[in-house]
C-alpha positions as CSV (number, residue, x, y, z in Angstrom):
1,X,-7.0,3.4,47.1
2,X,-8.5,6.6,45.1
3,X,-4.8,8.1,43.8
4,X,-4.5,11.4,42.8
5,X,-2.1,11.5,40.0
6,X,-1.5,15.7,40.0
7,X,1.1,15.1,43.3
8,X,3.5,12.6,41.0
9,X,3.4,15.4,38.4
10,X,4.4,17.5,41.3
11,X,6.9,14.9,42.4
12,X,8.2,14.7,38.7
13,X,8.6,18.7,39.1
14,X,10.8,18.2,42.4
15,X,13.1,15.9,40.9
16,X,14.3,18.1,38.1
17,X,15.9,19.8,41.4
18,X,18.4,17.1,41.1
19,X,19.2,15.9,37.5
20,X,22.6,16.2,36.6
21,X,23.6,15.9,40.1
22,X,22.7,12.2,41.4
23,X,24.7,9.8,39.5
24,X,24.7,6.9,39.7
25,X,21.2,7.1,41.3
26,X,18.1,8.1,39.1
27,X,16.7,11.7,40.4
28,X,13.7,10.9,42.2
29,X,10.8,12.2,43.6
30,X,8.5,12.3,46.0
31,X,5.9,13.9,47.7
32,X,3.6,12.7,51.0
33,X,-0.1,13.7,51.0
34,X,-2.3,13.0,54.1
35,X,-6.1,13.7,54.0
36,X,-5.8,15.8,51.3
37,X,-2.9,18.4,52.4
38,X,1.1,17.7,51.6
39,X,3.1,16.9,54.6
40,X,6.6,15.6,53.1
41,X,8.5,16.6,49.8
42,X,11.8,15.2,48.8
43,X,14.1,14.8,46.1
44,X,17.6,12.5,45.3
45,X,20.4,14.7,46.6
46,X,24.0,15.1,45.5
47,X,25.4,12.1,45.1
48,X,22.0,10.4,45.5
49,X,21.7,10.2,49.4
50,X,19.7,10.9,51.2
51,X,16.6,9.1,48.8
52,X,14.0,11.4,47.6
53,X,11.2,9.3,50.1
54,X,14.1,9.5,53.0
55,X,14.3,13.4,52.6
56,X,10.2,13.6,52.2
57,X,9.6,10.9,55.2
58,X,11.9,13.4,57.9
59,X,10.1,16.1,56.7
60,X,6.7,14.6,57.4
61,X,7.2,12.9,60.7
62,X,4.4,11.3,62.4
63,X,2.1,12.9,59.5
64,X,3.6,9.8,57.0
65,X,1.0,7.8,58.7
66,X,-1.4,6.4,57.1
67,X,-0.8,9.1,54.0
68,X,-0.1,8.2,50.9
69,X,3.7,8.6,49.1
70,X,3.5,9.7,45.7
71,X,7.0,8.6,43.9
72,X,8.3,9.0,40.4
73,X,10.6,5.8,41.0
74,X,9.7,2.3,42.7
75,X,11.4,2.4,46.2
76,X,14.3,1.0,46.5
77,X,14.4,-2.7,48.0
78,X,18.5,-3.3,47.8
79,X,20.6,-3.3,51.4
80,X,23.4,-0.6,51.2
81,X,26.0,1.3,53.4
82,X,24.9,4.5,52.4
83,X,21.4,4.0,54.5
84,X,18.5,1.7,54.7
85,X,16.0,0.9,51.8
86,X,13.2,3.2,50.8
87,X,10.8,0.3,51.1
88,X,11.9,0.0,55.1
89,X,11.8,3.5,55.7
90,X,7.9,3.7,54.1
91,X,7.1,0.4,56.2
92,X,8.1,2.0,59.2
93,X,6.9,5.2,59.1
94,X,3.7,3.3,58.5
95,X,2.5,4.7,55.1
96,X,-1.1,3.9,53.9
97,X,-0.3,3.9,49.7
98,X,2.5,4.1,47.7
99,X,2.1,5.5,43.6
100,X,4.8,5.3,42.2
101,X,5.3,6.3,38.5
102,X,7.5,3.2,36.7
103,X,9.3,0.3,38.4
104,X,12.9,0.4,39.2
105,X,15.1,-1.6,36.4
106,X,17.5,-2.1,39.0
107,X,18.1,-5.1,39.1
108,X,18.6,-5.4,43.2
109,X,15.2,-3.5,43.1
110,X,13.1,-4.6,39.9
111,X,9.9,-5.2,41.9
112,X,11.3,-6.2,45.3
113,X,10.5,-2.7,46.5
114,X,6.5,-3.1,45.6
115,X,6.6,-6.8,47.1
116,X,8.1,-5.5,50.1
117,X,5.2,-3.0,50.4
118,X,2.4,-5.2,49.6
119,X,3.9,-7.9,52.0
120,X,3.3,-5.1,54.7
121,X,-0.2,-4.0,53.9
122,X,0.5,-1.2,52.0
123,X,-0.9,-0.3,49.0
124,X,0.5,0.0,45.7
125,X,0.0,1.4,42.6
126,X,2.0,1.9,39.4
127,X,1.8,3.7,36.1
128,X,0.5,7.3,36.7
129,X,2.6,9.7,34.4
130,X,4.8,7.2,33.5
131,X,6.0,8.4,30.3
132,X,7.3,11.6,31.8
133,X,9.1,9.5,34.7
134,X,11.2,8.1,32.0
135,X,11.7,10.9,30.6
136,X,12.9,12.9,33.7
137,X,15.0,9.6,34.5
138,X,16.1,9.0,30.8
139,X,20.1,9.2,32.0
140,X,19.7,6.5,34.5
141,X,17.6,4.1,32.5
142,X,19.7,4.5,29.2
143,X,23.0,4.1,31.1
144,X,21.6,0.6,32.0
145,X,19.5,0.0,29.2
146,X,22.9,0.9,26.5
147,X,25.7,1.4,29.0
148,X,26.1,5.1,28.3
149,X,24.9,8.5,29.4
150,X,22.4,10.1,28.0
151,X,23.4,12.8,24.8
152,X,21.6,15.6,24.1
153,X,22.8,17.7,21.5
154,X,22.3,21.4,21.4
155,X,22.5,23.7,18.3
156,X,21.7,27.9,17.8
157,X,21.1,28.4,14.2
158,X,19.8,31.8,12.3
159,X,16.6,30.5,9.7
160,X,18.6,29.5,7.4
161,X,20.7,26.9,9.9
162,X,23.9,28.8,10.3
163,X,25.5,28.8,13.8
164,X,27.9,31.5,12.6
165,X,29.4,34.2,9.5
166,X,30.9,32.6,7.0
167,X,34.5,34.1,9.0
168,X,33.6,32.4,12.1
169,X,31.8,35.3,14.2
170,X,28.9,33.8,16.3
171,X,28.4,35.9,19.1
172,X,25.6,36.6,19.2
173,X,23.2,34.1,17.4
174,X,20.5,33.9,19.9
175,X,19.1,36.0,22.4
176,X,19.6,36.7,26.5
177,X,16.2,34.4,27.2
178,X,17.5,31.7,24.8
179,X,21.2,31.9,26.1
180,X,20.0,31.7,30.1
181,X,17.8,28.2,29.0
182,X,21.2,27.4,27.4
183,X,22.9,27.6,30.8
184,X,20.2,25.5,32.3
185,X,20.1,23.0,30.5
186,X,24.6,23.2,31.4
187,X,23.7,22.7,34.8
188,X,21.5,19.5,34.2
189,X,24.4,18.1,32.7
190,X,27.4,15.5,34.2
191,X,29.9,16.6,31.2
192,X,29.8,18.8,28.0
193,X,31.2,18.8,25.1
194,X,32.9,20.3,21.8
195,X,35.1,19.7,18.8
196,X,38.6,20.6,18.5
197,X,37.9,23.2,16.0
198,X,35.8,24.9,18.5
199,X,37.7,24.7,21.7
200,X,41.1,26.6,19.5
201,X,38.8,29.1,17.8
202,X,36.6,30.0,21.0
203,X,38.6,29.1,24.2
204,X,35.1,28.3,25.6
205,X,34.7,28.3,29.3
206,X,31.3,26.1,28.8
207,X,30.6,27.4,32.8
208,X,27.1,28.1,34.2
209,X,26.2,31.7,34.4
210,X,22.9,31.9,36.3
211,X,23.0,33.1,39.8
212,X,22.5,30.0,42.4
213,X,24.2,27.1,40.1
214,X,27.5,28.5,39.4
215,X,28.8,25.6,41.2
216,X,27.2,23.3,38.5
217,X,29.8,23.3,35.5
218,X,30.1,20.0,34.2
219,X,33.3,18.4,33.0
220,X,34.7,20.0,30.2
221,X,35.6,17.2,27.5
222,X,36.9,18.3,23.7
223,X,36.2,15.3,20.3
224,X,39.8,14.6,19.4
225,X,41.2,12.0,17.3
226,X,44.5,12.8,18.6
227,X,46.6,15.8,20.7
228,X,46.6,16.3,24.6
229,X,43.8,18.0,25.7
230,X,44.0,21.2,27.4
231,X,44.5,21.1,31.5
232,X,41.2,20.7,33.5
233,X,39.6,19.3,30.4
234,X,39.2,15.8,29.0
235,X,39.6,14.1,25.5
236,X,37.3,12.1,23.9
237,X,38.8,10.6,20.9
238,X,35.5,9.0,20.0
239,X,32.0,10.0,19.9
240,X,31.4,6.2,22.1
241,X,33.7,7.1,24.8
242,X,31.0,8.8,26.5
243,X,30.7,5.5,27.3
244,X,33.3,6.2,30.1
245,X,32.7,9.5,31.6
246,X,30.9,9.7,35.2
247,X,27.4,10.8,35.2
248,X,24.7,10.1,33.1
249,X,23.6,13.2,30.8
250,X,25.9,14.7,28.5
251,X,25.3,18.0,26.6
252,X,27.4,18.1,23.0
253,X,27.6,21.8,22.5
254,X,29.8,23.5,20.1
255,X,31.1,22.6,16.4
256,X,29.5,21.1,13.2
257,X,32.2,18.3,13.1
258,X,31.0,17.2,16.7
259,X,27.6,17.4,15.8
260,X,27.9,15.3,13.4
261,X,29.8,12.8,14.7
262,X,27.9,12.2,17.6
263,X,24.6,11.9,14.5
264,X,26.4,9.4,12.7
265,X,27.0,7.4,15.4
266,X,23.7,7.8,16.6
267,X,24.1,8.5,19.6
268,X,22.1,11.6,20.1
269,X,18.9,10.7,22.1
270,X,17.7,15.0,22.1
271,X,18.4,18.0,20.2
272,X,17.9,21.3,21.3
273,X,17.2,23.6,18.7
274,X,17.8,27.4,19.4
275,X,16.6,29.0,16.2
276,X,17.0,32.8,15.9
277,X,14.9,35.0,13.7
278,X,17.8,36.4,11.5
279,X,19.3,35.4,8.3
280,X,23.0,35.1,7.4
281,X,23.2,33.4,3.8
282,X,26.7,31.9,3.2
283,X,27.5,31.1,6.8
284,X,29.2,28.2,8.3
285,X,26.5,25.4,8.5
286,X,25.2,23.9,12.2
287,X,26.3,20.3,10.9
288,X,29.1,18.7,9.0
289,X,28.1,15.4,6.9
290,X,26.7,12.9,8.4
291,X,26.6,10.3,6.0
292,X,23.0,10.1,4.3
293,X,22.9,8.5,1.4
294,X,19.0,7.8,0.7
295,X,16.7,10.9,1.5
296,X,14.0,8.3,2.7
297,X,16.1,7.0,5.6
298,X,16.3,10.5,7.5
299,X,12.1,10.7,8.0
300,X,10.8,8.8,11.2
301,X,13.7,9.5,13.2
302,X,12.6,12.5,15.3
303,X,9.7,13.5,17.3
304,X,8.9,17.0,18.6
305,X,8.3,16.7,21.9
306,X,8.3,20.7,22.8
307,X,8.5,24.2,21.3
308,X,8.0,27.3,22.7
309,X,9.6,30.8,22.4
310,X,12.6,32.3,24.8
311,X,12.0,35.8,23.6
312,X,12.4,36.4,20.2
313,X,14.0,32.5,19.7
314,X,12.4,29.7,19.0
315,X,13.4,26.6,21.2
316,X,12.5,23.3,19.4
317,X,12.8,20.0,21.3
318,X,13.0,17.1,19.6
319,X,13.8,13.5,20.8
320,X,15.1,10.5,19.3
321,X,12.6,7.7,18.2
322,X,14.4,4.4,18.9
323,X,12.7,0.7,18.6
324,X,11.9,-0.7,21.6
């Protein structure tokens, strides 16, 4: 089997279509190549069903034979009432190769799906752009690796790491570009959230406001030890509720107190760094205390992972380094 490892980048690509939108399934892709031209694409849809290889396979048709399926996600081996198993669907369309990015940690899958392949004659082969497969399926694999969603906390700070005037104004920190990737990265969300303090000062809306995925808003949630939150949104009295809410990505947005909660718990796995080119000097800072006590034990903990400008911002993505 000579794989070609540029179509699961391109699969990885298609299933961004669906993050934030697939729980409890992992967004998945997948792409069909036969004798060199693409005949299927597919990705998880709302909900999960159909399967990235189901939506992919119907597109194909009587092309799937003999290609080759280029998946970011093992295929599914485990019965269910929702439709048949990936791993049935690419044995009887009679796919030649399977590549699939990383295994399935499922465990109804965990292997199944390749044994059910190889036991057909099909070939299989595992571990092309694997670190970006876990990475576009981190929500899935820490809910069952930790039992929660995945956090990613977002911050818009001037230079010197305000996120507003020392009176409370912060509109406008950033920038159009960087406030549209802000939106975006809203509507890859299950549920967002913000402190108390920042829900009565701002009566945020925390909707999405780019044309197409208005119908993505997430669930509204406000950090509260205590008091009713408001209607249509939900409280979180601690950081490790998130423990509870549906969906696997969560997007902390809004308040120094949140953000550092959410630090001192550790429980951020990504930051989002919006940082404008301006100055305030004696602003209110991006992030209350979170409970350092040795200078030495806050190197090691973070590893940028991207950067790149949004007009006149700088967008800084960094991402938690945890032992395996």
């Amino acid at each position: 089997m000579i794989a070609d490892p540029r179509y699961v980048a391109a699969a990885l690509a298609l299933a961004e279509r669906g993050r934030g939108t697939t729980a409890p399934a992992p967004c998945v892709g997948c792409v069909i190549v036969s004798h060199g031209h693409v005949v299927g694409r597919g990705w998880s849809q709302p909900g999960g069903r159909p399967h990235a290889e189901a939506m992919a396979l119907a597109e194909a048709g009587a092309a799937a034979k003999g290609a080759t399926a280029y998946v970011t996600l093992e295929p599914c081996a485990h019965e269910s009432p929702r439709g048949p198993t990936c791993s049935a669907l690419l044995i009887e369309a009679g796919i030649g190769c399977v590549v699939a990015a990383i295994g399935d940690p499922d465990p109804r899958t965990d292997g199944r799906g390749f044994a059910a392949l190889r036991a057909a004659g099909i070939g299989v082969e595992c571990g092309a752009h694997a670190e970006g497969a876990r990475r576009s399926m981190a929500g899935f694999l820490i809910r069952r690796a930790l039992g929660r969603p995945f956090v990613t906390l977002k911050l818009a700070t001037s230079l010197d790491g305000c996120i507003a005037m020392a009176d409370g104004t912060s509109r406008w920190i950033t920038g159009d570009a960087a406030r549209r990737h802000a939106h975006l990265e809203r509507a890859r969300a299950e549920a967002i959230i913000v402190g108390r303090g920042t829900l009565e000062a701002d009566s945020p809306a925390l909707d999405v406001r780019l044309a197409g995925l208005e119908g993505r808003a997430p669930m509204r949630c406000v950090l509260s030890a205590e008091g009713a939150a408001p209607e249509g949104w939900h409280r979180l009295a601690t950081p490790g509720a998130i423990a509870e809410l549906p969906g696997d990505h969560v997007l902390v947005e809004g308040g120094a107190g949140a953000a550092a909660a959410f630090l001192s718990a550790d429980l951020v796995d990504r930051l989002l760094l919006y940082r404008a080119p301006i100055l305030i000097g004696g602003g209110r800072a991006a992030i209350g205390d979170i409970g350092l006590t040795d200078l030495a034990d806050a190197h090691g903990r973070w590893r940028l992972h991207d950067a790149r400008m949004l007009g006149s911002d700088r967008l800084e993505v960094y991402e938690r380094v945890r032992q395996a």
